[in-house]
PQR file of N, CA, C, O and H, with PARSE charges and radii, in Angstrom:
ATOM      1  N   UNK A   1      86.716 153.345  97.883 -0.4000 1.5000
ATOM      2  CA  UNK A   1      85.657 152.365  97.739 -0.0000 2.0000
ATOM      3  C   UNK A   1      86.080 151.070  98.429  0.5500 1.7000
ATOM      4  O   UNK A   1      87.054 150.400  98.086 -0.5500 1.4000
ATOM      5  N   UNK A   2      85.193 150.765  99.507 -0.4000 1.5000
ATOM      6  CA  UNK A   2      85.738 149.614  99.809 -0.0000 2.0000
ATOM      7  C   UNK A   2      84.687 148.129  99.229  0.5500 1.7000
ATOM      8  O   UNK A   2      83.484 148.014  98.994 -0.5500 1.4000
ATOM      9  H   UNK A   2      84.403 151.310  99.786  0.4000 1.0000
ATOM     10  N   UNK A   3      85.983 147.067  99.161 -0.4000 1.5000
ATOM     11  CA  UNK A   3      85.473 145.760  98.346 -0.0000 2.0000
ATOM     12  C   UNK A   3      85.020 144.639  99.266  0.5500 1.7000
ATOM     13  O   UNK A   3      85.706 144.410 100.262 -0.5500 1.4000
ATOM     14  H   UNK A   3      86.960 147.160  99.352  0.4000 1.0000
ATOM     15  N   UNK A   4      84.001 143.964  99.045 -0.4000 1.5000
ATOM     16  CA  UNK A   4      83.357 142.948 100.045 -0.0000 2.0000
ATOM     17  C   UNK A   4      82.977 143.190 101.862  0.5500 1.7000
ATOM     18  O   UNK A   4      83.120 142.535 102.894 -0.5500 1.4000
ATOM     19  H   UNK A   4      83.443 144.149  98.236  0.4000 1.0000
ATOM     20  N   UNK A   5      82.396 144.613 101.443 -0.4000 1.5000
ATOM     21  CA  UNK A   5      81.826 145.101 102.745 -0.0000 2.0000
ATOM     22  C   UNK A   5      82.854 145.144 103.780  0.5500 1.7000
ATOM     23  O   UNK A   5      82.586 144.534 104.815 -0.5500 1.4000
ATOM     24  H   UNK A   5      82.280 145.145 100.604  0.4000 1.0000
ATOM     25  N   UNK A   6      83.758 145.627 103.720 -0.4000 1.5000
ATOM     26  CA  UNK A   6      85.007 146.231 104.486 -0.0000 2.0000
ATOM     27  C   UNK A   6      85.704 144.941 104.618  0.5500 1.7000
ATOM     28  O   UNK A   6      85.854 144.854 105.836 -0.5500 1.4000
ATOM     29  H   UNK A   6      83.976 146.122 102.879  0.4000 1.0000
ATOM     30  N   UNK A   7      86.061 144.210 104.250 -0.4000 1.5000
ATOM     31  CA  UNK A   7      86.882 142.591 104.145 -0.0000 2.0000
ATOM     32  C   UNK A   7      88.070 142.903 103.274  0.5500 1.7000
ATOM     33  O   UNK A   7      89.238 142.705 103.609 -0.5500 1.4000
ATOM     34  H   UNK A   7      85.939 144.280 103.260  0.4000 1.0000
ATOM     35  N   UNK A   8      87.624 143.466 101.996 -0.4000 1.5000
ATOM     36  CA  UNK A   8      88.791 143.012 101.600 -0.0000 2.0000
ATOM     37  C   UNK A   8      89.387 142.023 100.977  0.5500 1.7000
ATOM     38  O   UNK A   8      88.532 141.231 100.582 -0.5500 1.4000
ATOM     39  H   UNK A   8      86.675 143.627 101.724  0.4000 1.0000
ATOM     40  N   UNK A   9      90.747 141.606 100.629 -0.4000 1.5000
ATOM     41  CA  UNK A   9      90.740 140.475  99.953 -0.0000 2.0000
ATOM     42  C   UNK A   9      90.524 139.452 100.918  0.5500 1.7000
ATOM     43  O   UNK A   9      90.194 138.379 100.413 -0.5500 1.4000
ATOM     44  H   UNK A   9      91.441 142.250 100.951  0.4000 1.0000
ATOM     45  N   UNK A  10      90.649 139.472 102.659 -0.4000 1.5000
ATOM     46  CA  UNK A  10      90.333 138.899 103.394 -0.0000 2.0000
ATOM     47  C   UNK A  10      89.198 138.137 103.428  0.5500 1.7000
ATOM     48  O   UNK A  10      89.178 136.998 103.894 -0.5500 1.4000
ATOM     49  H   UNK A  10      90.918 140.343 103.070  0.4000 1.0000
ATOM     50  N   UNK A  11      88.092 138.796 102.882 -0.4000 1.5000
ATOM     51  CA  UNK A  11      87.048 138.273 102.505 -0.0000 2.0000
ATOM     52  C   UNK A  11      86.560 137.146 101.935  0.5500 1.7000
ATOM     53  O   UNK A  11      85.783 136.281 102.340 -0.5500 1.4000
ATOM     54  H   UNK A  11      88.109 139.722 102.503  0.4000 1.0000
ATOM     55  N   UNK A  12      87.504 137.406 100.321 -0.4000 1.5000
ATOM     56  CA  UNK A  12      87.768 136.657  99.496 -0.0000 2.0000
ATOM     57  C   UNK A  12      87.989 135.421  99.717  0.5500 1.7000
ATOM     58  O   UNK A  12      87.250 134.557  99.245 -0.5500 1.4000
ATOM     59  H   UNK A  12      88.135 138.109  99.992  0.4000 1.0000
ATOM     60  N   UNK A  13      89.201 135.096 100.582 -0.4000 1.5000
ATOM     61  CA  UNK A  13      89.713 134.468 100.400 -0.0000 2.0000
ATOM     62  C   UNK A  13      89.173 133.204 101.743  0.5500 1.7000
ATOM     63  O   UNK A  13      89.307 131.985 101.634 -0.5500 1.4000
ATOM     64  H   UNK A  13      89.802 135.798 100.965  0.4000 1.0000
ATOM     65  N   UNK A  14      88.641 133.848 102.789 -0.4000 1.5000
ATOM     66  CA  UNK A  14      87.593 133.124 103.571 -0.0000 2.0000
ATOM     67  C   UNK A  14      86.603 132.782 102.988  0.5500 1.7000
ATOM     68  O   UNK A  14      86.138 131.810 103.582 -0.5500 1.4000
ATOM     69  H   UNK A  14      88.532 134.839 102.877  0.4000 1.0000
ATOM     70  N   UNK A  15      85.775 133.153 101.797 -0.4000 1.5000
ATOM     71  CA  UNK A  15      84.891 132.591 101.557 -0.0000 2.0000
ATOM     72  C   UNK A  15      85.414 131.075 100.767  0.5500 1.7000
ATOM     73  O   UNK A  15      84.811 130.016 100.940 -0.5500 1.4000
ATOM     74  H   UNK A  15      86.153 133.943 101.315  0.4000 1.0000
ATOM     75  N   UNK A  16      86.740 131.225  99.816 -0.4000 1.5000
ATOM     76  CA  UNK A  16      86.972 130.244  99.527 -0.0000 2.0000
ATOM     77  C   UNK A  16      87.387 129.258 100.358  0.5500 1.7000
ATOM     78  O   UNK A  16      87.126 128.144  99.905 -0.5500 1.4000
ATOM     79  H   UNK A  16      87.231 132.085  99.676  0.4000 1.0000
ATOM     80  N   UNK A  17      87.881 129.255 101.300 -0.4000 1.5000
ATOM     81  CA  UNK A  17      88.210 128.324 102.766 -0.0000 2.0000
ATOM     82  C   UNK A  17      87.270 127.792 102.908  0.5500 1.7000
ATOM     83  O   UNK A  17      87.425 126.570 102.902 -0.5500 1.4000
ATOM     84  H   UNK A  17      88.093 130.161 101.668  0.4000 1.0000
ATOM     85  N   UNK A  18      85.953 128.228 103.093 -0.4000 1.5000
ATOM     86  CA  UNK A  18      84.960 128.257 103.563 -0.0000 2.0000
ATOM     87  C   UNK A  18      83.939 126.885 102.598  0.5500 1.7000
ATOM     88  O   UNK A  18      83.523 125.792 102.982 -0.5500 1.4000
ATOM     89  H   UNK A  18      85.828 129.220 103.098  0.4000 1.0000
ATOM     90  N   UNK A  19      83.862 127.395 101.631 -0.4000 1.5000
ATOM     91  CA  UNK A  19      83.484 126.376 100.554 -0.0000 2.0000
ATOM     92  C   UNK A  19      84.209 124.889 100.121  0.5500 1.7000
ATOM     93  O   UNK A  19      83.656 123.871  99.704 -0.5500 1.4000
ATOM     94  H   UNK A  19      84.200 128.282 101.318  0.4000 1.0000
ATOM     95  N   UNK A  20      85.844 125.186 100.411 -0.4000 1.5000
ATOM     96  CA  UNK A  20      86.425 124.100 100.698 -0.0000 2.0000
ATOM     97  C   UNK A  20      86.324 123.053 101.786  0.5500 1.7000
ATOM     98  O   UNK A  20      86.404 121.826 101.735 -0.5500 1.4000
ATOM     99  H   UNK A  20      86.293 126.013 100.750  0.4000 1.0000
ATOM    100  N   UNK A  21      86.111 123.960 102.858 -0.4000 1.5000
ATOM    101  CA  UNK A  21      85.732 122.726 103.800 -0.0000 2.0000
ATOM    102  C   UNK A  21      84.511 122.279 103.980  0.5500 1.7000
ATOM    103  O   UNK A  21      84.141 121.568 104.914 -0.5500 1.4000
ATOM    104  H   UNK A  21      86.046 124.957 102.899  0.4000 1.0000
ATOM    105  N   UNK A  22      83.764 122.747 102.958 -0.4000 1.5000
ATOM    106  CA  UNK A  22      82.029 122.059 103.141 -0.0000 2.0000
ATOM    107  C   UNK A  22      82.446 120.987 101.687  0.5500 1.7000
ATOM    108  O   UNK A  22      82.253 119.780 101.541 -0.5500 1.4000
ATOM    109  H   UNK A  22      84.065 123.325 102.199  0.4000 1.0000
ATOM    110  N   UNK A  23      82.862 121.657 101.071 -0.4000 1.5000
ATOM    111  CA  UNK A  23      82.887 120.261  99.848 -0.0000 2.0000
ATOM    112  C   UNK A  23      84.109 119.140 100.655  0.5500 1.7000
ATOM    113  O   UNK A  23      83.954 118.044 100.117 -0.5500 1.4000
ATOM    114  H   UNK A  23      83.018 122.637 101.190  0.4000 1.0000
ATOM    115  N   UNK A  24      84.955 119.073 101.464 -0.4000 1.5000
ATOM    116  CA  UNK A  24      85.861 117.921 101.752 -0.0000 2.0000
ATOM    117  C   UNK A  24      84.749 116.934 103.205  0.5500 1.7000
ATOM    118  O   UNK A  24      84.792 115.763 103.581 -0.5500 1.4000
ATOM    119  H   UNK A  24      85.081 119.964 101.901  0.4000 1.0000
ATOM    120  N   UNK A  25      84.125 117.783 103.518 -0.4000 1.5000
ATOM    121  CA  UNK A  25      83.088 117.303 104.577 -0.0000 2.0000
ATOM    122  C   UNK A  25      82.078 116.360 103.775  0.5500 1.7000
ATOM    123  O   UNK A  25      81.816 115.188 104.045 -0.5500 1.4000
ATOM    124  H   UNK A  25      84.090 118.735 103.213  0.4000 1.0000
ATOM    125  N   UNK A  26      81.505 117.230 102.595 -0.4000 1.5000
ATOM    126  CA  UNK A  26      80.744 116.506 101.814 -0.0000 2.0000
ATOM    127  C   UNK A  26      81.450 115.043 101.621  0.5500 1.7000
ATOM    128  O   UNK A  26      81.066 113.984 102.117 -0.5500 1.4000
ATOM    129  H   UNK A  26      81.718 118.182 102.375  0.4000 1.0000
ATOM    130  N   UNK A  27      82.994 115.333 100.463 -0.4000 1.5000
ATOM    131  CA  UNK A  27      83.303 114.006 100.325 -0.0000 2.0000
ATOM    132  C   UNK A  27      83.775 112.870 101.409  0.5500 1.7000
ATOM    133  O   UNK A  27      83.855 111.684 101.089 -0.5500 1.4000
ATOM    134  H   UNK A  27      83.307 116.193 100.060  0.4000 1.0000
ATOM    135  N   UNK A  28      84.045 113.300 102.578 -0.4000 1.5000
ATOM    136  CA  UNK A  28      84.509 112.644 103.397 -0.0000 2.0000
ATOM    137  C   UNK A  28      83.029 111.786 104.393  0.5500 1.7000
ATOM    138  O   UNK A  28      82.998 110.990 105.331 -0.5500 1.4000
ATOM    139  H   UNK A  28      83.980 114.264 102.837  0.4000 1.0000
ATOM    140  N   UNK A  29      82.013 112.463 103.587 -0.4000 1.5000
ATOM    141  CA  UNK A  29      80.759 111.737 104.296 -0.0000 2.0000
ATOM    142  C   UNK A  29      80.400 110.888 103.180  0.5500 1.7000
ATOM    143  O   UNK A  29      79.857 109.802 103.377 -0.5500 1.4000
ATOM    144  H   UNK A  29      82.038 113.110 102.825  0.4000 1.0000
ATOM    145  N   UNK A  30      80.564 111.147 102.474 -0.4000 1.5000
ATOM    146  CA  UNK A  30      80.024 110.116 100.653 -0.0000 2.0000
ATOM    147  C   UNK A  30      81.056 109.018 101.457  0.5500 1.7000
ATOM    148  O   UNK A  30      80.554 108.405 102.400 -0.5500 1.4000
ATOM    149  H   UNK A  30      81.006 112.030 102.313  0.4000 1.0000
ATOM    150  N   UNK A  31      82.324 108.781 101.150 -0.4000 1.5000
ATOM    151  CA  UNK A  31      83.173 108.106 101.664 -0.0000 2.0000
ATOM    152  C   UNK A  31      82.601 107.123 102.755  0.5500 1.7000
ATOM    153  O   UNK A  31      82.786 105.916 102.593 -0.5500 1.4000
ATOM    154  H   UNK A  31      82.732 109.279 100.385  0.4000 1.0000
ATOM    155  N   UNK A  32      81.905 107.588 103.876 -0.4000 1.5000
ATOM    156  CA  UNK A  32      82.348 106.622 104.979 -0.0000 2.0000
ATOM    157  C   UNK A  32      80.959 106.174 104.882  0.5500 1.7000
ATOM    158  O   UNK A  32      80.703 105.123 105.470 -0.5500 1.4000
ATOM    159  H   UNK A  32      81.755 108.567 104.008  0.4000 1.0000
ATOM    160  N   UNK A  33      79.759 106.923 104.089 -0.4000 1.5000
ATOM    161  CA  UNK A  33      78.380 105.364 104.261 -0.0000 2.0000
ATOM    162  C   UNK A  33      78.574 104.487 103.110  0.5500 1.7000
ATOM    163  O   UNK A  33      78.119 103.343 103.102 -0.5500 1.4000
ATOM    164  H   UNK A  33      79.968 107.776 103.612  0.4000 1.0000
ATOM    165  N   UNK A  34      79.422 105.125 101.860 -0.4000 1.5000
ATOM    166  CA  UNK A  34      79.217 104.174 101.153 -0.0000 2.0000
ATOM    167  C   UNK A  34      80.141 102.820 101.533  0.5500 1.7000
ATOM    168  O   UNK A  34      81.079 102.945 102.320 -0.5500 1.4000
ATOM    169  H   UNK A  34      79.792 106.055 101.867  0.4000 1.0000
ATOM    170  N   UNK A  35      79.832 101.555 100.945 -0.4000 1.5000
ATOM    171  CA  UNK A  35      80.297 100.104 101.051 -0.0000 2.0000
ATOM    172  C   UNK A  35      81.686 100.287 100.767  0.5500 1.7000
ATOM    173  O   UNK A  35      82.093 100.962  99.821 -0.5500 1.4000
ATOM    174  H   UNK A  35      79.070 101.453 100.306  0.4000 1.0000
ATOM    175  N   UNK A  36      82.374  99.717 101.542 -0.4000 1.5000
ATOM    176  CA  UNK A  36      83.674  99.548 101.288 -0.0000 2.0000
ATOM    177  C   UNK A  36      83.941  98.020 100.007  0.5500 1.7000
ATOM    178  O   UNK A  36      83.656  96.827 100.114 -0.5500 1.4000
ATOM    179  H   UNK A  36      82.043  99.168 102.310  0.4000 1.0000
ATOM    180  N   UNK A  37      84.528  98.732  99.011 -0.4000 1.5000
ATOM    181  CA  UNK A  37      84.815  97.975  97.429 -0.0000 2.0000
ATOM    182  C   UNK A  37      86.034  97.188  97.347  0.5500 1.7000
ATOM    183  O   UNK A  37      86.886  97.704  98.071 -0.5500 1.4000
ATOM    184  H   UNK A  37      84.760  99.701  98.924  0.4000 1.0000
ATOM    185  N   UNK A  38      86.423  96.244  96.812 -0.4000 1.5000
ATOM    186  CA  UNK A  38      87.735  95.518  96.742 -0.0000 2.0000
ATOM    187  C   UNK A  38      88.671  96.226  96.237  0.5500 1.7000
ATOM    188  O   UNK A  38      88.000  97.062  95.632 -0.5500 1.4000
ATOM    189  H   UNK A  38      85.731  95.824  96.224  0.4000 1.0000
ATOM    190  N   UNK A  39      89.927  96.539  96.019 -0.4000 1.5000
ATOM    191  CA  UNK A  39      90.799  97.149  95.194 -0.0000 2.0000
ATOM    192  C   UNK A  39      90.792  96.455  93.898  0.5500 1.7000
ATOM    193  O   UNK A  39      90.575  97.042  92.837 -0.5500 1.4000
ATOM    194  H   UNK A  39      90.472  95.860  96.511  0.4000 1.0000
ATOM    195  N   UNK A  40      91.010  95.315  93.990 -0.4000 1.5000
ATOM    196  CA  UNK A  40      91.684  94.645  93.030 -0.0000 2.0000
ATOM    197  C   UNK A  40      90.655  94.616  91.892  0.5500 1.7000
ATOM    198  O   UNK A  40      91.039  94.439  90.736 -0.5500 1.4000
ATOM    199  H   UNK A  40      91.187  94.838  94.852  0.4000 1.0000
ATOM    200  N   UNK A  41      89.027  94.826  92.264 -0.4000 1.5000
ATOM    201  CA  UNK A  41      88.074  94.469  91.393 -0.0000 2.0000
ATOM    202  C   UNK A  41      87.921  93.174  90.663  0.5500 1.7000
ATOM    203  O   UNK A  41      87.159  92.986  89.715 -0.5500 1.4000
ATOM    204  H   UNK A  41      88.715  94.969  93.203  0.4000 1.0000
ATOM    205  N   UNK A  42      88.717  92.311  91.202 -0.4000 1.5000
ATOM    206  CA  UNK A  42      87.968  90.680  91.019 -0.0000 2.0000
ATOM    207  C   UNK A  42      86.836  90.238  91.398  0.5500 1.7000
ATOM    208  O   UNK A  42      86.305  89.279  90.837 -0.5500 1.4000
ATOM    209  H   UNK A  42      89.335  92.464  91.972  0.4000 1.0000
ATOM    210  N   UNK A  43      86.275  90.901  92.454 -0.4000 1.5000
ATOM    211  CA  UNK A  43      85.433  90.650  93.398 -0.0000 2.0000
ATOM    212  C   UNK A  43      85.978  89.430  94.013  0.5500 1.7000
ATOM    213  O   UNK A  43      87.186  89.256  94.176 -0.5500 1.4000
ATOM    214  H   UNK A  43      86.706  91.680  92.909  0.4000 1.0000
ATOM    215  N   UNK A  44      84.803  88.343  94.451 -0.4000 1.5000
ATOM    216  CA  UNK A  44      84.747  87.129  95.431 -0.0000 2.0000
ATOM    217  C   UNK A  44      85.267  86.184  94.984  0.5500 1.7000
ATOM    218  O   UNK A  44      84.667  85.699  94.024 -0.5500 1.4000
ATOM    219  H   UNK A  44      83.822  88.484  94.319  0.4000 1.0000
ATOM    220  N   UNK A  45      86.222  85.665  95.302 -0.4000 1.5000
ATOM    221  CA  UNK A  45      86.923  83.987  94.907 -0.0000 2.0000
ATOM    222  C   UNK A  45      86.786  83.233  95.617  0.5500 1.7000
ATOM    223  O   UNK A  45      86.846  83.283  96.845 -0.5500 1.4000
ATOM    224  H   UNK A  45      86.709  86.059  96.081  0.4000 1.0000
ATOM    225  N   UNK A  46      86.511  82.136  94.706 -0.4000 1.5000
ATOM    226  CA  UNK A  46      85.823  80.701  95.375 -0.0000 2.0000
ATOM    227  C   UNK A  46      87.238  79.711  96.227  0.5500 1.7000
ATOM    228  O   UNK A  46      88.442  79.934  96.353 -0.5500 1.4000
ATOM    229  H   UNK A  46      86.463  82.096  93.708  0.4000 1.0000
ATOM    230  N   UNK A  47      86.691  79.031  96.494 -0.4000 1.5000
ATOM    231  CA  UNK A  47      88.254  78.321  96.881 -0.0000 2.0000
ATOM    232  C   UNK A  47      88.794  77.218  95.788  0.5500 1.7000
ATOM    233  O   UNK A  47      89.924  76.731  95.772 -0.5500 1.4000
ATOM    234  H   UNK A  47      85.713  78.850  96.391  0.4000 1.0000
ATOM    235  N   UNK A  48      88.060  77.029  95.168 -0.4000 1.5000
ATOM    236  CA  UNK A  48      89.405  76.398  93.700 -0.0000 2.0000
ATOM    237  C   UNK A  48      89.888  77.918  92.968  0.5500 1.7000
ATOM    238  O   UNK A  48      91.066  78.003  92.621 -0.5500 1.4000
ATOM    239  H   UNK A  48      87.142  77.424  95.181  0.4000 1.0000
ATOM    240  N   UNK A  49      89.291  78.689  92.822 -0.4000 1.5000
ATOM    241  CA  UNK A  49      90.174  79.780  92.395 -0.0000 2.0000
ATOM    242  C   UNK A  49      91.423  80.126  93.630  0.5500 1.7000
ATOM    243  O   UNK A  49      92.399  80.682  93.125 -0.5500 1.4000
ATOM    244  H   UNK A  49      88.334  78.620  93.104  0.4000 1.0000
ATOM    245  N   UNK A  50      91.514  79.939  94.813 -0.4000 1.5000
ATOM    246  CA  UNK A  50      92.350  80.201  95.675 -0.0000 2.0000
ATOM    247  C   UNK A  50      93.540  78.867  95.343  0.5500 1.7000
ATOM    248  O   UNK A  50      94.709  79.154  95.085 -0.5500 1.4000
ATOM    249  H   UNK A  50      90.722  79.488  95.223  0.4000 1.0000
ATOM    250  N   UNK A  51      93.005  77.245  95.399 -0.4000 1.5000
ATOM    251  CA  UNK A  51      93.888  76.107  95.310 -0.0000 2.0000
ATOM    252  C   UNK A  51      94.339  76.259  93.638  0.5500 1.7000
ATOM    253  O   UNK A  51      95.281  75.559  93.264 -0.5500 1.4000
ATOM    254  H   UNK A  51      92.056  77.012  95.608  0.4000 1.0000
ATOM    255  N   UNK A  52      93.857  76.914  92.923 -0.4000 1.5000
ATOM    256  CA  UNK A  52      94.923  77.045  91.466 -0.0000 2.0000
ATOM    257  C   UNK A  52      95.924  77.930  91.788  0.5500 1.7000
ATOM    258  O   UNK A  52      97.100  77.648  91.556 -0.5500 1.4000
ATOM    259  H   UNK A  52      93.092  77.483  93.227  0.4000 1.0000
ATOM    260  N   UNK A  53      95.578  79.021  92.321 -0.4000 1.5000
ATOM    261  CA  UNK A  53      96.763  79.798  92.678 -0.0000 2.0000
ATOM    262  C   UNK A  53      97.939  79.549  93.550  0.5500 1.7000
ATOM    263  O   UNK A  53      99.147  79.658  93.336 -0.5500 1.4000
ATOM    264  H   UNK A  53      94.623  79.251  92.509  0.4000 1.0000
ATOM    265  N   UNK A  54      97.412  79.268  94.353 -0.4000 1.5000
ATOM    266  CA  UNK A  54      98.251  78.205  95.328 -0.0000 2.0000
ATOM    267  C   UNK A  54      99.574  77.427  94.416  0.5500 1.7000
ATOM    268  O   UNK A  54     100.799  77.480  94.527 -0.5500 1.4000
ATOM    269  H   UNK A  54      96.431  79.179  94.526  0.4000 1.0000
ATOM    270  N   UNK A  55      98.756  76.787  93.598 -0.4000 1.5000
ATOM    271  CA  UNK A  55      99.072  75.586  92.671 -0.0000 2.0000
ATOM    272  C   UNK A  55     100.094  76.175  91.436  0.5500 1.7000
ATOM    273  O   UNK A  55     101.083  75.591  90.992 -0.5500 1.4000
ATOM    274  H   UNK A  55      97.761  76.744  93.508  0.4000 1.0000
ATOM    275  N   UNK A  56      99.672  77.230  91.099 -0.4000 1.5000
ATOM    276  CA  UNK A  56     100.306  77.933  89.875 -0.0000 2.0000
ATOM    277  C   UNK A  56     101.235  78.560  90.402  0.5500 1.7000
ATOM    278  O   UNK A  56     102.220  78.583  89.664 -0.5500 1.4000
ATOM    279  H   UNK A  56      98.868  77.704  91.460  0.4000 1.0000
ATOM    280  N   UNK A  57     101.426  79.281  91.709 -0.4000 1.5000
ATOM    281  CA  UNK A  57     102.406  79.755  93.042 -0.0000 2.0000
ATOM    282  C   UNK A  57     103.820  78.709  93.209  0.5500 1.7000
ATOM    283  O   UNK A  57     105.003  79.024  93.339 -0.5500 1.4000
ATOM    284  H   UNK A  57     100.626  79.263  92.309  0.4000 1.0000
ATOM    285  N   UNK A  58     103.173  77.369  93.148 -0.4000 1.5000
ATOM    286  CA  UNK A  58     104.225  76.589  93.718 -0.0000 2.0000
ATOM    287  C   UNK A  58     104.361  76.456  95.118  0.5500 1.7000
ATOM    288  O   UNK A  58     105.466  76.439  95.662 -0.5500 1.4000
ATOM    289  H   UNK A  58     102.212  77.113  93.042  0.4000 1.0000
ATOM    290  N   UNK A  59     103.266  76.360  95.741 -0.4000 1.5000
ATOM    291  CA  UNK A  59     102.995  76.565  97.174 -0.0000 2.0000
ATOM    292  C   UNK A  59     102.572  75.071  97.617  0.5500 1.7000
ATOM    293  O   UNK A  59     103.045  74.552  98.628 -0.5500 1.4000
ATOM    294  H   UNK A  59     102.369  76.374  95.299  0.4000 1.0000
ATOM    295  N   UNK A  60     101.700  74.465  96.829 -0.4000 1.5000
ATOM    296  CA  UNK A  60     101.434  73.143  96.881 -0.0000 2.0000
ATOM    297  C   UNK A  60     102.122  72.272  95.727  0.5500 1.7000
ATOM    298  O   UNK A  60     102.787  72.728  94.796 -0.5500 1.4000
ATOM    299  H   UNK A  60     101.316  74.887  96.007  0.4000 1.0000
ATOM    300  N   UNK A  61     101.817  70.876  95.986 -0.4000 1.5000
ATOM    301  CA  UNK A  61     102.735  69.971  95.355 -0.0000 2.0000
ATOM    302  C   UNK A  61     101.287  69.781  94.285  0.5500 1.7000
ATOM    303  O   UNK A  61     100.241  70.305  94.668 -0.5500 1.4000
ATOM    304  H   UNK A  61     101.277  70.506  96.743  0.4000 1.0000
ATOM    305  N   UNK A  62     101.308  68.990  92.917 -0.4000 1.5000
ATOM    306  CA  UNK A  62     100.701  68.112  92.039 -0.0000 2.0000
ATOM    307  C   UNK A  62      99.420  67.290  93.198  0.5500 1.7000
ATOM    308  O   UNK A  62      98.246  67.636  93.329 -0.5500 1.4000
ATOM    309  H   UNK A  62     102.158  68.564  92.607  0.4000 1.0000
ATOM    310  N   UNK A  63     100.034  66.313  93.806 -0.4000 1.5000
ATOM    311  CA  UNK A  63      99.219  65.582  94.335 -0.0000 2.0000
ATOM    312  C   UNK A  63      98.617  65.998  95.243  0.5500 1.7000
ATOM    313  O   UNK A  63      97.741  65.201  95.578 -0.5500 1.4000
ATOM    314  H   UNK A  63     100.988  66.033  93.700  0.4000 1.0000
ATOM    315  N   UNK A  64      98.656  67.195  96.044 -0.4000 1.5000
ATOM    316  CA  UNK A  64      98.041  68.040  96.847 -0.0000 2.0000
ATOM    317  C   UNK A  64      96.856  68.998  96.797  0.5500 1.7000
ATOM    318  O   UNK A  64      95.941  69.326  97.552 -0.5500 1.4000
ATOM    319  H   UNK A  64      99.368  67.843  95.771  0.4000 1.0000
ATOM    320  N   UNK A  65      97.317  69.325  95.460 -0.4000 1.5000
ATOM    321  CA  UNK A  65      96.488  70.060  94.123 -0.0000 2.0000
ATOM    322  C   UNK A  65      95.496  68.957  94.471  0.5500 1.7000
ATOM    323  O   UNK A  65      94.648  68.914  95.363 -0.5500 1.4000
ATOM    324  H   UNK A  65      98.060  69.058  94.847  0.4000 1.0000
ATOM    325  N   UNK A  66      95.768  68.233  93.696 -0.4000 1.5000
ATOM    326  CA  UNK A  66      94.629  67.121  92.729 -0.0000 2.0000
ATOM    327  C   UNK A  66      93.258  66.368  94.559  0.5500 1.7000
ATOM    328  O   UNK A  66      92.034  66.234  94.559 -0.5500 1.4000
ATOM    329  H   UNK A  66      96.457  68.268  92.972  0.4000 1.0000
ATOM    330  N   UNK A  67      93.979  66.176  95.380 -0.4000 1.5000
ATOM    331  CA  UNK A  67      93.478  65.632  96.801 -0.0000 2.0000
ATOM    332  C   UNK A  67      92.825  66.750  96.747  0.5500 1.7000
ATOM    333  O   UNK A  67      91.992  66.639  95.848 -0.5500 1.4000
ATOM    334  H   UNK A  67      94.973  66.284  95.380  0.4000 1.0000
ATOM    335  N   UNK A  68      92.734  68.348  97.518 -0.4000 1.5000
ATOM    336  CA  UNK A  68      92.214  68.850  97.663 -0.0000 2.0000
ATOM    337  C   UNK A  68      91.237  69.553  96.431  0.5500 1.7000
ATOM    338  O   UNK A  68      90.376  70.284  96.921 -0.5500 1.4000
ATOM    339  H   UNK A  68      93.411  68.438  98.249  0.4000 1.0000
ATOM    340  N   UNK A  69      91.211  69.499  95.363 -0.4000 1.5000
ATOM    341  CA  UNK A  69      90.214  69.633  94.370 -0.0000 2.0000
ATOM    342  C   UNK A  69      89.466  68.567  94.206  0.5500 1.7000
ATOM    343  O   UNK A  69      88.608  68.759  93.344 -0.5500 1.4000
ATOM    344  H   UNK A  69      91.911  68.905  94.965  0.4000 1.0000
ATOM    345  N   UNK A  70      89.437  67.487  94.693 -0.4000 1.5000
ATOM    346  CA  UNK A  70      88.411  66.884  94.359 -0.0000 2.0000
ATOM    347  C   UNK A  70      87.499  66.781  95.880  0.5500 1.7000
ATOM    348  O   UNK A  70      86.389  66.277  96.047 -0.5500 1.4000
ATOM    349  H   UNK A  70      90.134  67.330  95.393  0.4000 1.0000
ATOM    350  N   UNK A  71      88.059  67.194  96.507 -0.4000 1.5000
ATOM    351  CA  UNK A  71      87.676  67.259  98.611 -0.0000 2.0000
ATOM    352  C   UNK A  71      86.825  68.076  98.237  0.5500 1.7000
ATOM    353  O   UNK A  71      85.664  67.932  98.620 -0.5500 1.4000
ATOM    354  H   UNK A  71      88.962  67.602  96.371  0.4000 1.0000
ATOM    355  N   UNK A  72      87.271  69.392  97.194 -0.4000 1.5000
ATOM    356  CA  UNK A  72      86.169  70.701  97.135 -0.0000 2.0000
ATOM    357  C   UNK A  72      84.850  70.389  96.226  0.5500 1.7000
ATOM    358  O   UNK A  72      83.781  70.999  96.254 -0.5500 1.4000
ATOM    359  H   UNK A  72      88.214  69.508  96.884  0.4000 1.0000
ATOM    360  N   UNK A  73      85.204  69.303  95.436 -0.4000 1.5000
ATOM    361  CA  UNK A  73      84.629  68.963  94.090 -0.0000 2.0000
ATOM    362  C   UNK A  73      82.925  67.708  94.875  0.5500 1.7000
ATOM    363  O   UNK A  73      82.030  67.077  94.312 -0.5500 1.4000
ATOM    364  H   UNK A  73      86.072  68.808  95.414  0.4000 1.0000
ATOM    365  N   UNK A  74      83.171  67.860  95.834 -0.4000 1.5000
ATOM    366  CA  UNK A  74      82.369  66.102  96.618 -0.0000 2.0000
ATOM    367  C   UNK A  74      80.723  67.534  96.285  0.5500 1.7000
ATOM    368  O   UNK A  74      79.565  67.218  96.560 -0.5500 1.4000
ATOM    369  H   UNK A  74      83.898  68.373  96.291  0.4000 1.0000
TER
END
């Protein structure tokens, strides 16, 4: 008796190949229309959220801080 119309496990095992590369096609097309997302999931930061960090970093001085927050603040 032969199994899967003379195939075999050959058969078999192409059909699963087969289904695999239509579902990685699938995801690899979901992938590239949808919007590219932030990692971090903060979303958008303003720029006093950037000059606190800065600030909390130790990247800027006190009085540098305070000048440019109120430059952003006008």
């Amino acid at each position: 008796m032969m199994w899967g119309n003379g195939y075999g496990m050959l058969g078999g095992l192409m059909m699963i190949v087969f289904w695999g590369v239509i579902i990685a096609l699938v995801v690899l097309a979901v992938k590239w229309v949808s919007p590219n997302r932030p990692d971090d999931g903060r979303g958008k930061r303003d720029a006093l959220d950037i000059l606190r960090e800065r600030f909390a970093a130790g990247e800027i001085e006190e009085e540098e801080f305070e000048r440019r927050k109120k430059s952003l603040e006008k």
